[in-house]
C-alpha positions in Angstrom: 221.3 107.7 107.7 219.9 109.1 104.6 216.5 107.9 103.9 216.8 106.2 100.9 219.4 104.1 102.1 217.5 103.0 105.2 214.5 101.9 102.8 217.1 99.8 100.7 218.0 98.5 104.0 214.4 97.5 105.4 213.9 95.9 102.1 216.6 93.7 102.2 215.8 93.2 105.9 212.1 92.2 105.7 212.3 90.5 102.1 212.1 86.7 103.5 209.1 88.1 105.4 207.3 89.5 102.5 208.2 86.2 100.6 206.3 84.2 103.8 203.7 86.9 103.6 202.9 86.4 99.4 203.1 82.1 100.0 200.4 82.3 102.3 198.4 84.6 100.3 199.3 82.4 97.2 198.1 79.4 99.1 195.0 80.6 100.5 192.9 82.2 97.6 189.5 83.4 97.7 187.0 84.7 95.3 185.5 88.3 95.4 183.5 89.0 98.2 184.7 86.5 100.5 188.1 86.9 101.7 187.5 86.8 105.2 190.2 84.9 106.1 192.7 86.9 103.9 191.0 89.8 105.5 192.1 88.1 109.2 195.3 87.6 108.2 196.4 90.8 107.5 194.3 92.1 110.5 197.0 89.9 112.3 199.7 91.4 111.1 198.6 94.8 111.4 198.3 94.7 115.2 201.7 92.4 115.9 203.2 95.9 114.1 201.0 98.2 116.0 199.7 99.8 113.1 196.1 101.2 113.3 193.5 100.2 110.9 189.7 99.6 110.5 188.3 96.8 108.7 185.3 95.8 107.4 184.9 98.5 105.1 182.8 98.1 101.8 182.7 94.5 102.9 185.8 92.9 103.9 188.2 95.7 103.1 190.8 97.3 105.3 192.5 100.7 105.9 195.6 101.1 107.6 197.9 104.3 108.7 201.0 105.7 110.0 201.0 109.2 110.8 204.2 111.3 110.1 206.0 112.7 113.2 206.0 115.8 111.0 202.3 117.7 110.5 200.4 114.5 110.3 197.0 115.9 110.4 198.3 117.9 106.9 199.1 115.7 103.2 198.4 112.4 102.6 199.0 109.8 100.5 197.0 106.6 99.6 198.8 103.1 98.5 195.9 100.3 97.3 196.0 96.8 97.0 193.5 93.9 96.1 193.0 91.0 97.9 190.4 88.9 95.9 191.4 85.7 93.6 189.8 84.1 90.7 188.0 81.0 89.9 191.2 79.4 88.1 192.8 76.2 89.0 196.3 76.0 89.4 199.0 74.1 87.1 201.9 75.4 89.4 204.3 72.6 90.9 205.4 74.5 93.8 204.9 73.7 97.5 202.6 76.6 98.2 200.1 76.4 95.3 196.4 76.8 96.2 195.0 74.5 98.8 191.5 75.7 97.3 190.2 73.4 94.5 189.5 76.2 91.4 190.7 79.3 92.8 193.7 81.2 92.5 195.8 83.7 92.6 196.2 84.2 89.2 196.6 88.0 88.9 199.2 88.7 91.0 197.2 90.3 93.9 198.6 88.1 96.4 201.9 89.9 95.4 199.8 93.1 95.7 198.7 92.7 99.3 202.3 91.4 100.6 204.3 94.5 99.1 201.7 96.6 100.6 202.0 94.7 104.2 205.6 95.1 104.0 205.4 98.8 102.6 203.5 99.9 105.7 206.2 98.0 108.0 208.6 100.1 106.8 206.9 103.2 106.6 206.0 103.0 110.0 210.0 102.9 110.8 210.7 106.0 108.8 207.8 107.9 110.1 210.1 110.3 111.6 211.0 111.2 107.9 207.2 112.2 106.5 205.3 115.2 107.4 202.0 113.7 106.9 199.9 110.6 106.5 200.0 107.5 104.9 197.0 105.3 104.1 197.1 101.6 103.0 194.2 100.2 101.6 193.5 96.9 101.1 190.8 96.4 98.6 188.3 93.0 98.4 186.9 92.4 95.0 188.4 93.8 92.5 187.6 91.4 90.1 184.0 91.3 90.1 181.1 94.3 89.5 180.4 96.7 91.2 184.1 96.3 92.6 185.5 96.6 96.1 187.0 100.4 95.4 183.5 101.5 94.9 182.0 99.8 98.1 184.7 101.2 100.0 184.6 104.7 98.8 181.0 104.9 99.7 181.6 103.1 103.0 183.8 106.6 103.9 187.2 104.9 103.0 189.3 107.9 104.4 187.3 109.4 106.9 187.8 113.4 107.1 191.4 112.6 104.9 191.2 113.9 101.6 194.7 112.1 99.9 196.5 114.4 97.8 197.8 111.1 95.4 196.1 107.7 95.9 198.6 104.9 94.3 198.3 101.6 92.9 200.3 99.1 91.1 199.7 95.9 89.3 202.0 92.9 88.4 203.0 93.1 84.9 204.4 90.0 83.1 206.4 91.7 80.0 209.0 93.3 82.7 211.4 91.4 84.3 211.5 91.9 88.7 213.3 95.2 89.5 211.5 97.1 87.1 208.3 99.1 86.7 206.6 100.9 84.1 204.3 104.3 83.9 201.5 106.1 81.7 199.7 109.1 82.4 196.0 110.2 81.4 193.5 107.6 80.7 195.6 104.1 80.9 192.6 101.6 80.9 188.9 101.1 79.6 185.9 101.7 81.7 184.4 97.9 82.1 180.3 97.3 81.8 178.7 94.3 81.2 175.7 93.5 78.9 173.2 91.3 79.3 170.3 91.4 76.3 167.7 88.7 76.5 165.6 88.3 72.8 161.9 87.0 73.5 159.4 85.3 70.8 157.3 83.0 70.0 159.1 79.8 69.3 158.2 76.7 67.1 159.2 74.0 64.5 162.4 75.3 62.8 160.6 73.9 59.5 158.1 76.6 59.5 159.8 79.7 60.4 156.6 82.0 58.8 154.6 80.5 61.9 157.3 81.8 64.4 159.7 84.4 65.7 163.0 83.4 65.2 164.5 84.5 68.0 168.1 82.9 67.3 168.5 85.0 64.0 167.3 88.3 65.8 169.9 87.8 68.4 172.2 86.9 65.9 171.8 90.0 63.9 172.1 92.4 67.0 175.4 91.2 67.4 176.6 92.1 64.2 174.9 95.2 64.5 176.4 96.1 68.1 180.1 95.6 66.1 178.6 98.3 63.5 177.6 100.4 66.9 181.4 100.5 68.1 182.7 101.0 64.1 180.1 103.3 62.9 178.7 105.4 66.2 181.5 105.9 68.1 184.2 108.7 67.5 186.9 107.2 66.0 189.1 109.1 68.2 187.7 107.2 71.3 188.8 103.7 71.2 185.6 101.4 72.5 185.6 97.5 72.1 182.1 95.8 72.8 182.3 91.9 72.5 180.0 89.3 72.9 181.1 85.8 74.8 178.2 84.1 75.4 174.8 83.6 73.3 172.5 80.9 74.7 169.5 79.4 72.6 168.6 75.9 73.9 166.6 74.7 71.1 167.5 72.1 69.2 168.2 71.4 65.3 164.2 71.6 64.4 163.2 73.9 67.3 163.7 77.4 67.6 163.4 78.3 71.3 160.9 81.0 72.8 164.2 82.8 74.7 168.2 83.5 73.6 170.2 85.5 75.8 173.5 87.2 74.9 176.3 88.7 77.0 179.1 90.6 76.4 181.3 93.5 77.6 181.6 97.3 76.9 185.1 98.7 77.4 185.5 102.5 76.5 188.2 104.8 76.7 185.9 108.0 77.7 183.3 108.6 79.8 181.3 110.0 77.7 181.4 107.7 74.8 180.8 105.5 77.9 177.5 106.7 78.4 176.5 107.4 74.8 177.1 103.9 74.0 175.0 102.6 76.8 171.9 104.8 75.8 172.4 103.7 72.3 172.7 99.4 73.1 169.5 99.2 74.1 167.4 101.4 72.0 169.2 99.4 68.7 168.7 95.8 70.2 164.9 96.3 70.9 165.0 97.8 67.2 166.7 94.7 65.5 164.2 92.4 68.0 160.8 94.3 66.8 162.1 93.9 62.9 162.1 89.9 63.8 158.7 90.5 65.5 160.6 90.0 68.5 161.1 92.1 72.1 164.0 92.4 73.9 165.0 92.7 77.1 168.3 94.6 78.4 170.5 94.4 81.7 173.2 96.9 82.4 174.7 97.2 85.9 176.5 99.6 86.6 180.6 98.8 86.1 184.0 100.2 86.6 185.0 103.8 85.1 188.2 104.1 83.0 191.5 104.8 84.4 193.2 107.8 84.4 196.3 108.1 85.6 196.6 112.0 86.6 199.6 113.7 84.9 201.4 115.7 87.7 200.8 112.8 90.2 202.5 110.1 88.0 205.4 112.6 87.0 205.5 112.9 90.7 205.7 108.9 91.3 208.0 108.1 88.4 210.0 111.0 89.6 210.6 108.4 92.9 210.8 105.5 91.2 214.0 106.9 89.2 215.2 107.7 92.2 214.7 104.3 93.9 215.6 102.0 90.8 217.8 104.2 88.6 216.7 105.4 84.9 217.2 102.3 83.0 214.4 100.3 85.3 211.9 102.8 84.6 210.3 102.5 81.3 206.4 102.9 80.1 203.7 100.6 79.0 200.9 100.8 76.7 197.7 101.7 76.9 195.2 98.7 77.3 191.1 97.9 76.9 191.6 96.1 79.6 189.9 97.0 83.2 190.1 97.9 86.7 187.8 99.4 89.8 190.8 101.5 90.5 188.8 104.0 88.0 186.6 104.5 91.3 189.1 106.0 92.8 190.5 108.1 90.0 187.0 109.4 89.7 187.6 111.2 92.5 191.4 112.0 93.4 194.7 112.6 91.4 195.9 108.9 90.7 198.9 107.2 89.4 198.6 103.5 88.4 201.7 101.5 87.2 203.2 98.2 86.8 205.7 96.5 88.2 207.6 93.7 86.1 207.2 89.9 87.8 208.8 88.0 85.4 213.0 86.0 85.5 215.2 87.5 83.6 215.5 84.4 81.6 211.7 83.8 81.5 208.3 85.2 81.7 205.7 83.9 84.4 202.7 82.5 82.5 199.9 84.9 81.3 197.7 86.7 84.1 194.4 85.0 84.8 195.8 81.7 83.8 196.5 78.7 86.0 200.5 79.0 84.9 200.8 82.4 86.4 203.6 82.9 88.8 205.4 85.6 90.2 209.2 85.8 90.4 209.3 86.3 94.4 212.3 89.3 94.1 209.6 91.6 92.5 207.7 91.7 96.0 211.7 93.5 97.2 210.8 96.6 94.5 206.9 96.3 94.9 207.5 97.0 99.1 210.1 99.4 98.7 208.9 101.3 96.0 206.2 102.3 98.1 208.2 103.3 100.9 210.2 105.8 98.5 206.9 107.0 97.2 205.7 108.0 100.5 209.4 109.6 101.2 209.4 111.5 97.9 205.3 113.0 98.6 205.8 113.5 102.1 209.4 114.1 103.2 210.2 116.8 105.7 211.4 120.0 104.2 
């Protein structure tokens, strides 16, 4: 039978699995580092289909494989998914909504992890197809610094395995199910959060001469960090550096001793990146001293930008033509927007896309909020287009 033809098969065979496999997942959320049950569950799974893995990795990440009956100590290819949820409650009506109060799967990586447990189901059935090997990893904490990807690349992730591709895919609301969309080069923002904390001496707002006013010096480095990202960065380097929290618990005739800001940096290259985070704190302790105030800044390290490597998504789309046809194979745009997967494209040639979730006579509500919901025949082109992947990098000649 020719290949192809068997995945569309396996697909249709294993869909009301994958369907039982995303509703648990859906109903059983939990936060960044601590989805050890998640982490059980597809443990379980894993050894009812005999596939070998090791878990624990970077926390409670997991890597599984299926070695090709052709050369399998020669290529191999990488598939990722995240298993971590996010401190949303959930508005859904539907019989499997979260069972835990304030979490939920509101970014679609339930729907991540199930078309990754079903993609290495059926890859293990067409091993006689792939000279090679395929690793599935399945990521914790991808929502939350310093990111799952990085502990498990530093936790020896693939062992003596180099991957020649490492895949990932993300649910993507503005496509309906069946199709996906690509981008090459840098796709998403690096991520870094900053944390500035503006120290004086506080006092009676009446007599500001006696004083540091510590709420005005804060409030002037923020306008001054939206001159950094206009006026210091190359314009030919998108970078976005936003402030969502500012804290000053005086009252209307007290200025307070402390006022902390935080906010996030999102650039598109990694060395505006680094330029940007020498230059935050030099210009904030600046703008403090003017006020006769210090300040004090916080920068841990975050996720790199994405880059989706050129030949390896040609490579990808190339398959997912193949699998889908032309017309369910579009592109989407680049976003400021994050994800650890930069860790890995750090490292090795990458491809992220996205794959649409939405009914073709609605879309699911917006990702992170409590509407979000998947429409359950994307998880049928999310498995399988996996399985073709692997077929199209790794097929016997």
């Amino acid at each position: 039978m020719e290949p192809l033809h068997q995945i569309r098969q396996e697909t249709e065979r294993i869909y009301p699995e994958l369907v039982q496999h995303y509703r648990h997942l859906h109903r059983h959320p939990e936060l960044s580092y601590r989805e050890r049950e998640t982490a059980a569950y597809i443990t379980t799974f894993l050894r009812q289909e005999g596939i070998s893995f090791r878990s624990g990795i970077g926390g409670y990440g997991i890597v599984a494989e299926v070695a090709g009956d052709k050369n399998p100590s020669g290529s191999c290819i990488a598939f990722v998914a995240d298993m971590d949820a996010l401190p949303v409650q959930e508005e859904n009506a539907v019989s499997y909504r979260s069972v835990n109060d304030g979490v939920m799967h509101a970014c679609g990586h339930d729907a991540q992890a199930a078309a990754l447990m079903g993609a290495a189901k059926m890859i293990r059935s067409l091993r006689q197809h792939i000279a090679g090997r395929v690793f599935f990893v399945f990521q914790p904490a991808e929502e939350q610094s310093p990111g799952g990807a990085n502990l498990m690349l530093r936790d020896n992730l693939f062992g003596t395995f180099t991957p020649q591709r490492v895949v990932k895919q993300h649910a993507y609301i503005d496509l309906p199910a069946g199709s996906v969309a690509f981008q090459s080069g840098t796709v998403m923002a690096s991520a870094d959060e900053v944390h500035l904390t503006v120290k004086g001496q506080g006092g009676h707002a009446a007599l500001p001469h006696e004083l540091n006013d510590t709420v005005l010096a804060a409030s002037q480095i923020v306008v001054a960090m939206q001159q950094l990202a206009s006026r210091r960065s190359n314009p030919f380097h998108p970078v976005v550096l936003s402030f969502g929290r500012l804290i000053a618990a005086g009252a209307t005739n007290v200025i307070p001793p402390e006022v902390t800001l935080s906010g996030s940096l999102r650039c598109m290259d990694e060395e505006e990146r680094h330029r940007m985070l020498q230059l935050i704190p030099r210009i904030a302790a600046d703008i403090a001293s003017a006020y006769g105030c210090r300040c004090e800044t916080s920068l841990p390290e975050g996720y790199p930008s994405v880059v989706s490597d050129e030949a390896a998504t040609r490579e990808v789309r190339a398959a997912a033509v193949e699998w889908l046809g032309k017309e369910r194979v579009g592109e989407y745009p680049k976003r400021m927007t994050a994800d650890d997967f930069g860790f890995f494209s750090l490292h090795y040639p990458c491809c992220y896309y996205r794959f649409g979730v939405s009914a073709a006579n609605r879309k699911c509500g917006p990702l992170h909020s409590g509407s979000f919901l998947i429409e359950e025949q994307s998880l049928a082109t999310a498995s399988g287009l996996f399985a073709a992947i692997a077929l199209k990098c790794l097929k016997v000649t």
